[in-house]
TITIMI-935611 format. One line per 8 residues: number of its first residue (from 1); for each residue x, y, z of C-alpha. Coordinates in nm, 2 decimals, padded with zeros to 4 digits. Example, Ala and Ser with C-alpha at 12.3 -4.5 7.8 and 13.67 -1.06 7.14 Angstrom:
2
1) 01.23,-00.45,00.78 ~ 01.37,-00.11,00.71
! end
This chain:
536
1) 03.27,09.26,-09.02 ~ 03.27,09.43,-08.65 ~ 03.13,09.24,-08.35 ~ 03.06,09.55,-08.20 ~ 02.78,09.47,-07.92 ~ 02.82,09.12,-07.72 ~ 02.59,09.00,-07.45 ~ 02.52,08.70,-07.28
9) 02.67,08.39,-07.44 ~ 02.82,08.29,-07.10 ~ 02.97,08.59,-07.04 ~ 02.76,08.76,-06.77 ~ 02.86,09.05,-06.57 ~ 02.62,09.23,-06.33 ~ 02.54,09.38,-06.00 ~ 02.23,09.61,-05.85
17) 02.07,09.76,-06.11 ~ 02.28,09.68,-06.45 ~ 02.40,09.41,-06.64 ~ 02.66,09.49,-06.90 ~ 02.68,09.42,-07.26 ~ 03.03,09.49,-07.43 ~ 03.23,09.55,-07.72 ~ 03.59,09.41,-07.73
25) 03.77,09.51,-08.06 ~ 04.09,09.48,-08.09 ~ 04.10,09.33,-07.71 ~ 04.01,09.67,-07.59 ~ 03.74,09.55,-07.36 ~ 03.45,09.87,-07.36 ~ 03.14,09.79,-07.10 ~ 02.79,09.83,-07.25
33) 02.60,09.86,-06.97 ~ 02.19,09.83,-06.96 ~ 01.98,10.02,-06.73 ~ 01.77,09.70,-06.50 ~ 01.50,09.72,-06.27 ~ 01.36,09.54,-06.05 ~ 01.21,09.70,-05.73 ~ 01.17,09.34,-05.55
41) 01.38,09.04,-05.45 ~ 01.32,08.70,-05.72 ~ 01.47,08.41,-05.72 ~ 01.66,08.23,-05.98 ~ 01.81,07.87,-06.04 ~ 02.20,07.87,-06.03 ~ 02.44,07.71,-06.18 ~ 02.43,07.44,-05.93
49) 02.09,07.39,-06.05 ~ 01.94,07.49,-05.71 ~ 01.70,07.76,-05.64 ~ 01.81,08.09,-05.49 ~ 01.69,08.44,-05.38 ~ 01.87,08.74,-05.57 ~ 01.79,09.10,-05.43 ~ 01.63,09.41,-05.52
57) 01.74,09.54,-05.85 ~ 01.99,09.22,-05.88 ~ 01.98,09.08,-06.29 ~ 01.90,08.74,-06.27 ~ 02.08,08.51,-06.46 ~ 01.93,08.15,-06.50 ~ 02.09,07.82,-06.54 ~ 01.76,07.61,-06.57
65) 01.82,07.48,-06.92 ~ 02.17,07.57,-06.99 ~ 02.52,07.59,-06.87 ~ 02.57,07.88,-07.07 ~ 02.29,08.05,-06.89 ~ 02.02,08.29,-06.98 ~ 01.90,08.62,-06.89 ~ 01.56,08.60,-06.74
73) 01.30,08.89,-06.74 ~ 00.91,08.84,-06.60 ~ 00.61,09.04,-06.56 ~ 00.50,09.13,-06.20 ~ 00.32,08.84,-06.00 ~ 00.22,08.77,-05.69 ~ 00.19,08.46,-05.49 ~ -00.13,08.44,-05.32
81) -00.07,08.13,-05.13 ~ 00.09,08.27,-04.79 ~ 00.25,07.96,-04.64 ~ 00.43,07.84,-04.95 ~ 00.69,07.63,-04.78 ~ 00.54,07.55,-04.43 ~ 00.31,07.25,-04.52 ~ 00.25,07.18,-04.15
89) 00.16,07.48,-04.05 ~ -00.23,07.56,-04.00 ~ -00.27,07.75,-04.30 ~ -00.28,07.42,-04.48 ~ -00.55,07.12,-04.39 ~ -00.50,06.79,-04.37 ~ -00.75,06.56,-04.44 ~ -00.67,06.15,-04.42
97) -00.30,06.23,-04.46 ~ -00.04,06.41,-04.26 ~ 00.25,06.60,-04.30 ~ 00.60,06.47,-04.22 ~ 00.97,06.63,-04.18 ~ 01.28,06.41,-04.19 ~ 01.30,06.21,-03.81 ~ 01.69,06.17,-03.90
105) 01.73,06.54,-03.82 ~ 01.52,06.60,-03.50 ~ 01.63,06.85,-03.23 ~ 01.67,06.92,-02.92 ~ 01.42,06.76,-02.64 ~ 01.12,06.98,-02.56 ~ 00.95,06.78,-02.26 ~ 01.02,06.81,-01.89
113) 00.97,06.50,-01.73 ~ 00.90,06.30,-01.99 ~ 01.00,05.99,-01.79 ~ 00.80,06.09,-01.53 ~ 01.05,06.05,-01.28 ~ 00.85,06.29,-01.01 ~ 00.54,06.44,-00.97 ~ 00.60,06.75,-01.11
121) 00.60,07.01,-01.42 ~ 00.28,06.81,-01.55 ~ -00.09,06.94,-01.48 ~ -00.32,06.65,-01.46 ~ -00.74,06.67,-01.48 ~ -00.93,06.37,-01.23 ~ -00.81,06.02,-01.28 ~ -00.47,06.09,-01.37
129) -00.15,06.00,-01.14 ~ 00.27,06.02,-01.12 ~ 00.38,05.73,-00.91 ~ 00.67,05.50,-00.98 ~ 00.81,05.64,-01.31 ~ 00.49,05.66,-01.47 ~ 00.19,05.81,-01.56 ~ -00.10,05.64,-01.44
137) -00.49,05.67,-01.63 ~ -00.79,05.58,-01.40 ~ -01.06,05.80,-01.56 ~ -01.42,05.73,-01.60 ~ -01.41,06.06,-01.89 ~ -01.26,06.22,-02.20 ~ -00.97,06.41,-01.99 ~ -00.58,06.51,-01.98
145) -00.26,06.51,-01.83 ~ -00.09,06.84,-02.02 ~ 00.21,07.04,-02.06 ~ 00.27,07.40,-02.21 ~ 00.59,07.38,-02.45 ~ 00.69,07.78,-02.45 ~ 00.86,07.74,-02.73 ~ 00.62,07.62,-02.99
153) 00.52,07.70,-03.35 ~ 00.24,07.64,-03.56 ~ 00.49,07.62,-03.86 ~ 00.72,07.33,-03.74 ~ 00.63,06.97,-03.76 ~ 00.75,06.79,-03.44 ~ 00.81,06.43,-03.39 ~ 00.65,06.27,-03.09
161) 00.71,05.91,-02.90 ~ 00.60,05.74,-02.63 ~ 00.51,05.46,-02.45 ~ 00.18,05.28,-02.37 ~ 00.17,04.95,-02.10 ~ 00.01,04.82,-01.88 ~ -00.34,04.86,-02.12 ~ -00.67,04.74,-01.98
169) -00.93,04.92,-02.14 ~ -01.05,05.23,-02.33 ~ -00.77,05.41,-02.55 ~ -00.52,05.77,-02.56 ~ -00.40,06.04,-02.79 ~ -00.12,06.27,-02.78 ~ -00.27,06.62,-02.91 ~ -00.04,06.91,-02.98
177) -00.28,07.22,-02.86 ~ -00.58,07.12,-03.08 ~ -00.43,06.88,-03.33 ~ -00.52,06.56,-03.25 ~ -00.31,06.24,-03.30 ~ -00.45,05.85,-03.33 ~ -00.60,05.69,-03.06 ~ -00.39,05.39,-02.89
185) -00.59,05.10,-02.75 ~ -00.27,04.86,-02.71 ~ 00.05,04.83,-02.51 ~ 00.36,04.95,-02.75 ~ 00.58,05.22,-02.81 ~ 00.44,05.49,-03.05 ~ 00.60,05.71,-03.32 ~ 00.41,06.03,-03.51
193) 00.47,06.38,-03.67 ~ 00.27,06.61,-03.55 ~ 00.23,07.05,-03.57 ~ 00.04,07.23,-03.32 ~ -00.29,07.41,-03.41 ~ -00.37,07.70,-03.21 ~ -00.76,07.70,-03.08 ~ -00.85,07.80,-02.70
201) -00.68,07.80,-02.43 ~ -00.46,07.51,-02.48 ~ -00.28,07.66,-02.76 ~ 00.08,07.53,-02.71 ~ -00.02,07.25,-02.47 ~ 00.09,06.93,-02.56 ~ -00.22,06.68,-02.39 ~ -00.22,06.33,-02.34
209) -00.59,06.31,-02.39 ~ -00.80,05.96,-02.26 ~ -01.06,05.82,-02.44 ~ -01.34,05.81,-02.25 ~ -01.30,05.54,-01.92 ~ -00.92,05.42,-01.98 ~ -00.73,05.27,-01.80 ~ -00.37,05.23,-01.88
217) 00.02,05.36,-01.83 ~ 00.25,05.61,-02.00 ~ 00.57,05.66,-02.03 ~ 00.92,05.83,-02.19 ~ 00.71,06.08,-02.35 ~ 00.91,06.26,-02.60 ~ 00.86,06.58,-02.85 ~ 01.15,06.69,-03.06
225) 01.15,06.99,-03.40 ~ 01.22,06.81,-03.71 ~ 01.35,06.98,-04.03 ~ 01.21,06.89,-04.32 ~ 01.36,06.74,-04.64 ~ 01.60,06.85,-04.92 ~ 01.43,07.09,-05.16 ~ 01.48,07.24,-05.44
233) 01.66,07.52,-05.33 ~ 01.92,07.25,-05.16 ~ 01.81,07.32,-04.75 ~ 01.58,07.10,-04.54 ~ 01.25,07.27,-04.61 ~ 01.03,07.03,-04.82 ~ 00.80,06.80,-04.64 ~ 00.63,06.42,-04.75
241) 00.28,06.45,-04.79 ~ 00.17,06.14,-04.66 ~ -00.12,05.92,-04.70 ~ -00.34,05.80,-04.37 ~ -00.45,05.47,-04.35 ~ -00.83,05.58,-04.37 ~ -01.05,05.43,-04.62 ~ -01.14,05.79,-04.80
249) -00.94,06.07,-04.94 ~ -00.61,06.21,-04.89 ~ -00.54,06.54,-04.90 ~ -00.42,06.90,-04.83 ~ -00.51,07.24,-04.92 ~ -00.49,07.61,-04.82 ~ -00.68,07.81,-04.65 ~ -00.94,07.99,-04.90
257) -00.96,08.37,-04.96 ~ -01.20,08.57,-05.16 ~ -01.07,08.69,-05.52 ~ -01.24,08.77,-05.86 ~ -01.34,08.57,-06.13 ~ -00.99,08.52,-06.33 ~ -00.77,08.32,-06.54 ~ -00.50,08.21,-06.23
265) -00.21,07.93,-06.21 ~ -00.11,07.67,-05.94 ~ 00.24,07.54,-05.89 ~ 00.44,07.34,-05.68 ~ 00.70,07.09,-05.68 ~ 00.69,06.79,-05.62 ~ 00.89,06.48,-05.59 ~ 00.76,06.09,-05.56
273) 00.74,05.84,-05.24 ~ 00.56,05.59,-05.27 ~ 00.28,05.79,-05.45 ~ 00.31,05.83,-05.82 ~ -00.07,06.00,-05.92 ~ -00.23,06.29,-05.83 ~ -00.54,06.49,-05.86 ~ -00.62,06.89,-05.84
281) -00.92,07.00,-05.75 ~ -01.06,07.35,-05.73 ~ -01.32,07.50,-05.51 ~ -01.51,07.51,-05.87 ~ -01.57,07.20,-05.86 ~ -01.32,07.14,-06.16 ~ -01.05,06.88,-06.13 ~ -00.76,06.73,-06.28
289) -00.58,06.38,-06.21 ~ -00.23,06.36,-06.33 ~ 00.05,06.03,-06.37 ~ 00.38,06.19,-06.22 ~ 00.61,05.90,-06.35 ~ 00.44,05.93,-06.72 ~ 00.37,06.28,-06.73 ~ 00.03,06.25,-06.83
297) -00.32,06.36,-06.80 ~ -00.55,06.06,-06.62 ~ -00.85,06.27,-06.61 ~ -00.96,06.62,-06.62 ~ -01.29,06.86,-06.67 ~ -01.09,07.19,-06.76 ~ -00.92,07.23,-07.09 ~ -00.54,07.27,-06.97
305) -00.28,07.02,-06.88 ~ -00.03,07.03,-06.63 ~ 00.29,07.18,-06.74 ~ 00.61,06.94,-06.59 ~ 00.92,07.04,-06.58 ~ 01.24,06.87,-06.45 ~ 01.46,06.98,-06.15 ~ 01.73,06.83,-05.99
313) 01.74,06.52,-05.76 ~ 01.40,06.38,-05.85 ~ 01.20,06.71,-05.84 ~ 00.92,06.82,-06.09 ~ 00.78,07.18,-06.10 ~ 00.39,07.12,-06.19 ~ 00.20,07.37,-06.34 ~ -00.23,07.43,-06.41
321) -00.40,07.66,-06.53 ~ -00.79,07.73,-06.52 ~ -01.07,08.01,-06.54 ~ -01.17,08.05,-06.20 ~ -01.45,08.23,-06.01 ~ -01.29,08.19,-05.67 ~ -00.94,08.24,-05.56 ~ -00.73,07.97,-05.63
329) -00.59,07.89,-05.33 ~ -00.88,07.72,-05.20 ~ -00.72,07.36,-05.40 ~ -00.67,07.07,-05.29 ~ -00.39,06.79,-05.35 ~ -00.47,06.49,-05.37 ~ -00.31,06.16,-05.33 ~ -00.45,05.88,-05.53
337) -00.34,05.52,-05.57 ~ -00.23,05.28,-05.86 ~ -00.55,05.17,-05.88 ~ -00.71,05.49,-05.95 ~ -00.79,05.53,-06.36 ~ -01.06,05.81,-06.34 ~ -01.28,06.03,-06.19 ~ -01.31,06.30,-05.96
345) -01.04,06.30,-05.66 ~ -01.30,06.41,-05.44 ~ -01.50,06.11,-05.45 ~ -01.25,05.86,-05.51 ~ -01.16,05.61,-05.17 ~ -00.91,05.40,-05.11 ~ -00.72,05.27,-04.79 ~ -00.37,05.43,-04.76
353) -00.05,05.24,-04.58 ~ 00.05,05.51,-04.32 ~ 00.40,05.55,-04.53 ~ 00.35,05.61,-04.92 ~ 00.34,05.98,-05.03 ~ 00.54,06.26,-05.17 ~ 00.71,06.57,-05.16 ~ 00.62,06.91,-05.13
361) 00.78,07.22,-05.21 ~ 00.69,07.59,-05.32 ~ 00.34,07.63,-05.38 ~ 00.22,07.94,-05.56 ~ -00.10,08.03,-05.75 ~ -00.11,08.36,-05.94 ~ -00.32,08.55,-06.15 ~ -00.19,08.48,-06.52
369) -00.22,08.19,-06.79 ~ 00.08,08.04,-06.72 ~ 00.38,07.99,-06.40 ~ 00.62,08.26,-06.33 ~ 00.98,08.16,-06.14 ~ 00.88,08.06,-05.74 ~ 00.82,08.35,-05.48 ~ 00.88,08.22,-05.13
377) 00.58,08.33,-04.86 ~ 00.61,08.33,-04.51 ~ 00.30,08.45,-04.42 ~ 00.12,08.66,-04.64 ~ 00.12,08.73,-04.99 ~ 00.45,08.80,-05.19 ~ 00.49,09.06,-05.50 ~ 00.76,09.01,-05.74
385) 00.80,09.31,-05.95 ~ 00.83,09.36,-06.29 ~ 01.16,09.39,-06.47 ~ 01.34,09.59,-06.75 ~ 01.67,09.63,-06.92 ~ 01.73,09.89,-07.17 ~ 01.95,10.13,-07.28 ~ 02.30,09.98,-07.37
393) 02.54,10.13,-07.62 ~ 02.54,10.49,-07.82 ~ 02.60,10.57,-08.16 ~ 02.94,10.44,-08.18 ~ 02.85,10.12,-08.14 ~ 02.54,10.08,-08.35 ~ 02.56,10.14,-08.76 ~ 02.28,10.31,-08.88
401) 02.34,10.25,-09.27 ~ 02.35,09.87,-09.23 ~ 02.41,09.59,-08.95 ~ 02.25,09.30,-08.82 ~ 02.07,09.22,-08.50 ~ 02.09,08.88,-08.36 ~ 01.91,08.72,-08.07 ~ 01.90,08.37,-07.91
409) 01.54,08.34,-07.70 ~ 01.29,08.20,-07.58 ~ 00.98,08.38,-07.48 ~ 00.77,08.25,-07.12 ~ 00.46,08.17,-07.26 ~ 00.30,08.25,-07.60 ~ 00.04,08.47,-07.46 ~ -00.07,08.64,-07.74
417) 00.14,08.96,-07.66 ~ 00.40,09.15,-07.80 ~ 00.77,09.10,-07.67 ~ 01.01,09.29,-07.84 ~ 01.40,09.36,-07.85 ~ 01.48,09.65,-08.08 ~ 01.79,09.89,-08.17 ~ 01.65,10.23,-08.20
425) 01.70,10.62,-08.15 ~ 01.46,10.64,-07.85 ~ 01.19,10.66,-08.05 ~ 00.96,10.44,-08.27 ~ 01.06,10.62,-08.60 ~ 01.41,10.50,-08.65 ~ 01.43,10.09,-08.51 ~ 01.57,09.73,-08.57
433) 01.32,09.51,-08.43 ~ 01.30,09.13,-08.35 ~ 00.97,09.05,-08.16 ~ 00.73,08.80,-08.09 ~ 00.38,08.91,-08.23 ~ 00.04,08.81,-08.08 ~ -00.10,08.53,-08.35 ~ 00.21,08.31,-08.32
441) 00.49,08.49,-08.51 ~ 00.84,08.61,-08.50 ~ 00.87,08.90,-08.66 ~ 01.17,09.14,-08.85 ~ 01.05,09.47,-08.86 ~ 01.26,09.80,-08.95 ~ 01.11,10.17,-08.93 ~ 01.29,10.46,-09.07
449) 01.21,10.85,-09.05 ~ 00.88,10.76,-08.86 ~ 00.77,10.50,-09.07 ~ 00.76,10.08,-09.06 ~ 00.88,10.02,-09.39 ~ 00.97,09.64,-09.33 ~ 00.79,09.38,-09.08 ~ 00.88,09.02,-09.20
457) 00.66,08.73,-08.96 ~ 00.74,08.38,-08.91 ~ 00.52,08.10,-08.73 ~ 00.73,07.99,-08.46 ~ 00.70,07.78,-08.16 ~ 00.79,08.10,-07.91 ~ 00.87,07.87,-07.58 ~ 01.15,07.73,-07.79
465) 01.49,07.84,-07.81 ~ 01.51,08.05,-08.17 ~ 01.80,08.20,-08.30 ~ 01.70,08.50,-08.49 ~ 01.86,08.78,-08.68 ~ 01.75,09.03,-08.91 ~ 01.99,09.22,-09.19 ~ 01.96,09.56,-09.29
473) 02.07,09.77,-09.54 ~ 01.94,09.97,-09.83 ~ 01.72,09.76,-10.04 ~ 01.81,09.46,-09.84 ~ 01.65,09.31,-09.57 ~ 01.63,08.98,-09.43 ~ 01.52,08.75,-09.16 ~ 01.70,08.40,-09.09
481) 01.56,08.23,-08.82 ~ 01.76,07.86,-08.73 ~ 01.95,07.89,-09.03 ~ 01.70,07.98,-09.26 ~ 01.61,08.27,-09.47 ~ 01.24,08.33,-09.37 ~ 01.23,08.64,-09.54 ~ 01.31,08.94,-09.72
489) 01.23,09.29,-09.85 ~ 01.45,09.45,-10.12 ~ 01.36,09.78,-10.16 ~ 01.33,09.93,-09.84 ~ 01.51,10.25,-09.63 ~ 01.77,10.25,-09.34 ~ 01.71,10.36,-08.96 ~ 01.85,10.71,-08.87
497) 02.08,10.75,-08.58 ~ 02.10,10.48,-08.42 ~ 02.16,10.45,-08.01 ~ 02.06,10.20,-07.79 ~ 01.93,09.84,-07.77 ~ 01.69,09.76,-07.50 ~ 01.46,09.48,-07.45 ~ 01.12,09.68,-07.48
505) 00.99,09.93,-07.73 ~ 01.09,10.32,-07.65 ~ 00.83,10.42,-07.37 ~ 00.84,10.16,-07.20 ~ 00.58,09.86,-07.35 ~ 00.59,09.53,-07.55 ~ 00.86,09.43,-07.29 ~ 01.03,09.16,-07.36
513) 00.95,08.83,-07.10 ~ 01.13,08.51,-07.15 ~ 01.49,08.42,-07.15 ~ 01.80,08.58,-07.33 ~ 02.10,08.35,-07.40 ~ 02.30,08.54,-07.64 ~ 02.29,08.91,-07.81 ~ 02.50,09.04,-08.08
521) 02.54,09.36,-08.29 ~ 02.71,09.38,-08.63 ~ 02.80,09.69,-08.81 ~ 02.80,09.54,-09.12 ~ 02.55,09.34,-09.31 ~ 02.65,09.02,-09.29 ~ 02.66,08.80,-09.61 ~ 02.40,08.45,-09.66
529) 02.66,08.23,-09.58 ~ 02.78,08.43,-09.24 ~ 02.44,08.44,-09.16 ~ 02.34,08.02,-09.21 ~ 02.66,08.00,-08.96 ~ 02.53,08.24,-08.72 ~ 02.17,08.12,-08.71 ~ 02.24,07.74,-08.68
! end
């Protein structure tokens, strides 16, 4: 027997638009290469097991679930959720929680004069004084002492300190612009994490705001950039999601935009602190609570549950998805505690510590019944296009007369779709076929002189890996799927000239989505026995 088409298998070699298949007879190395498109970065986990970006037209070779790696194809999707990383910035609300970066890692200092060592840089309403290293508040209103940082963002999360003595009455808030912090009516030194929001004409002001009448001290006022924490991708840009301590609900979501009534996804990661349930509400009205540590379903009023899947250090990808009549970026996460059992999050109470949480990273909804690999935003919606690889090897490498096709794969979802990976002559008359048929079936089909003259199905479970390959020759063909015989039709033609393998049907549908370990072409039909082997 000839090996005479090899792909994958840990053998990957690729750059901008192809990835190359081989033949190596008689160590006489011959590249295959396949056509690929993509017209769109994507990202991919590596072999590190982190999360990177590949670019345009780049094949994307994923190391999720295997050392050996697979080659992963997707549909086109698009991430509707515009600040997918940048949890403090004011495209997301908080509600009786806040949004934290790691202190450990905080810059550079952005106040003049914090220590008020003069009387100068700050601008300060009735009531308010710089005398004797500190600022003094006399007021008998709601008023400020302020000071415009220049260099401000409304996607950073900044840690602020300072100090309150000399307290006699009424109370004070740091606010960064028009986000405001908690209310001190005590001598101490203070500690939050804070992100401006942008609102009038204090936009980039940081205000130490009085409480009505106060009257009490300041001083080493202090506002510093923190980074956030490490992700999934390995750099410092997740965030803790953190509870208040409120008696009520704790939670964050996006900022809502209009859409059509249709099946869509949600999907972040996530990783425990403190917090170990959560629930997902849409602006439906339907909701779903879920146990991270057990991986279960608490409570829910849709049909789905969450899809988990494990990344490294702690992380979990969570997935949903639901019919919805309004875009679904207008959910919310929320935070629940051990003592929660049922119900719906957004009527469920319960006084939070100030410290417990967890992590965020990557959110994404998209329109589709199931999640698609993460596409960073920054701002505004992100497209990842669709992908295709096709047209590897001529008629030297592929026997018409007899050969077998084998694949190891797993398909993305099973969607009710066709995904197919065929051997043909560039058209649908003459092809080898392996695919994945709506109805829950792999399939071994073979057409010769414009006619399907075999299609063998087998109920599979398509997310799982399968090894699959299909024999033909005259009067003898077979599917073995996991080193089985599934199959077989003894009385049925050859293909006629044979070309090239691709991983769609010939003009350009049924392409195949999911993940390709390993691809090999035989010129000969193999016996039983080689088969079992191959297939187990």
């Amino acid at each position: 027997m000839a090996n005479t088409l090899k792909f994958g298998n840990g053998e990957w070699y690729g750059k901008k638009d192809t990835i190359l298949a081989y033949n190596d007879e008689n160590s006489n190395y011959k590249p295959l290469p396949f056509n690929f498109s993509r017209a769109s970065s994507a990202t991919v986990v590596n072999k590190d097991g982190l999360i990177e970006t590949v670019g345009s037209g780049q094949p994307r070779i994923d190391y999720k679930d295997d050392s050996k790696g697979a080659l992963k194809l997707e549909p086109s999707r698009t991430n509707l959720i515009t600040q997918s990383e940048a949890f403090g910035n004011t495209y997301w609300t908080k509600s009786g929680a806040s949004v934290q970066g790691d202190p450990s890692t905080a810059g550079s200092e952005l106040i003049v004069n914090g220590d008020f060592a003069t009387d100068s840089v700050w601008a300060k309403d009735t009531g308010w004084t710089i005398s004797g290293g500190l600022l003094n508040c006399n007021t008998t209103i709601s008023n400020n002492t302020r000071q415009l940082i220049s260099s401000y963002s409304t996607s950073k999360v900044y840690l602020i300190t300072y100090t309150v003595s000399n307290y006699v009455s009424g109370g004070v808030r740091i606010d960064l612009g028009y986000n405001n912090g908690a209310t001190r009516t005590a001598n101490g030194t203070y500690t939050e994490q804070m992100s401006f929001v942008n609102g009038g004409a204090f936009n980039g002001y940081l205000r130490i705001f009085s409480n009505g009448a106060s009257n009490l001290k300041i001083d080493n006022v202090s506002v510093k950039e923190v980074q956030g924490f490490s992700s999934p991708d390995g750099t410092n840009n997740a965030y803790k999601f953190v509870e208040g301590t409120n008696n009520g609900q704790h939670q964050i979501f996006p900022t809502s935009s209009t859409g059509t009534d249709a099946v869509r996804t949600i999907s972040f990661f996530v990783k425990m602190d403190g917090v170990s349930k959560i629930g997902i509400r849409n602006n439906d009205g339907k909701y779903i609570t879920y146990d991270i540590v057990n991986n279960t379903t608490l409570d829910k009023t849709i049909t789905n549950d969450f899809v988990s899947s494990d990344f490294n250090n702690g992380w979990k990808k969570l997935s949903i998805t639901w019919d919805s009549t309004t875009v679904l970026t207008g959910a919310r996460i929320f935070l629940l505690n051990d003592a929660y059992t049922s119900g719906n999050p957004l009527t469920y109470s319960y006084i939070g510590d100030g410290t417990s949480g967890i992590y965020l990273f990557g959110a994404q909804a998209e329109e589709g019944s199931y999640a698609t690999s993460y596409i960073p935003t920054q701002g505004s919606a992100v497209t990842r296009l669709a992908e295709s690889c096709d047209n590897a090897g001529n008629d030297q490498v592929f026997n018409s007369t007899e050969g077998v096709l084998y694949t190891e794969i797993s398909a993305l979802v099973d969607d009710n779709t066709i995904r197919m990976i065929q051997i043909s002559d560039g058209t649908n008359g003459n092809r080898v076929i392996i695919y994945y048929k709506s109805g829950g079936t792999i399939n071994g089909a073979l057409a010769s002189g414009g006619s399907t003259v075999v299609d063998i199905p087998f109920s599979a479970t398509f997310t799982n890996t399968n090894k699959v390959a299909i024999r033909y020759k005259l009067n003898d063909v077979s599917l073995w799927i996991n080193g089985v015989k599934v199959g077989e039709d003894l009385s049925a033609n050859s293909p006629i000239g044979l070309d090239r393998l691709s991983f769609n049907q010939d003009g350009g549908a049924n392409y195949f989505y999911g993940n390709t370990k390993d691809v090999r072409v035989y010129n000969t039909a193999l016996t039983d026995a080689e088969l079992i082997a191959l297939t187990s």
